[in-house]
N, C-alpha and C positions, 0 to 999 in steps of 0.2 A: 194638946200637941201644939208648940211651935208654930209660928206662918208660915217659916223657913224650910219647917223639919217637912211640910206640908208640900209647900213648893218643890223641894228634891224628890218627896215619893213622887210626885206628879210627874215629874221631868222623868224618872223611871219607870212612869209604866211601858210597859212591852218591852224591855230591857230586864238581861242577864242580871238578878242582884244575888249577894250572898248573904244566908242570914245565918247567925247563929243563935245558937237556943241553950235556953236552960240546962243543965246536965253534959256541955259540951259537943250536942249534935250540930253538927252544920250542912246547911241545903243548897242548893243553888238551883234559880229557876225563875222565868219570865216572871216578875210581877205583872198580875193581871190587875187589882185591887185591893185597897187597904179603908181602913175605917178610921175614927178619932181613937179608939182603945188598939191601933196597931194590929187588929186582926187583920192577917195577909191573904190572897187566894194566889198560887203558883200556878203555873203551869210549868210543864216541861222538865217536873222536878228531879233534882237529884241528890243523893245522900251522901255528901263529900266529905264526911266526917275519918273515914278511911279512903287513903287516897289511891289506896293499891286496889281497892275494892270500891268503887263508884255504884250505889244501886240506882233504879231509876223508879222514880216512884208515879207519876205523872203528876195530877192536875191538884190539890191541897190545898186544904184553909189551912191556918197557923194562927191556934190563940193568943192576941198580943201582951198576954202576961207572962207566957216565954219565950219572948222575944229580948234577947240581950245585945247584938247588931246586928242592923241593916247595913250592908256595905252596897253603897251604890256603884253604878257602871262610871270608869272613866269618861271626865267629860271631853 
């Protein structure tokens, strides 16, 4: 992983991020933690992948080999 790519998860912890996943699902939820293999732990999660239908999932690791974006919070 990147300095850079390191330094933005950093500046996102405790911040809203969106990630999406392999197969098309997408989450949203506080980054609590990340690793150098992009394994995530959320909080506060949610399952945005249907927008009409928002589930809430709570608190989640996410294995970082499906992980396909990290969209960070506006700065």
């Amino acid at each position: 992983m990147s300095e850079m790519t390191t330094q933005i998860l950093e500046e996102s912890l405790g911040k809203t991020v969106l990630v999406r996943l392999k197969g098309g699902k997408s989450l949203r939820g506080k980054l609590r933690g990340f690793d150098q293999h992009l394994n995530l732990v959320l909080e506060e999660t949610e399952d945005s992948t249907d927008s009409e239908n928002i589930k809430k999932l709570d608190t989640l690791i996410v294995r970082g080999d499906n992980v396909v974006i990290i969209s960070p919070p506006p700065r």
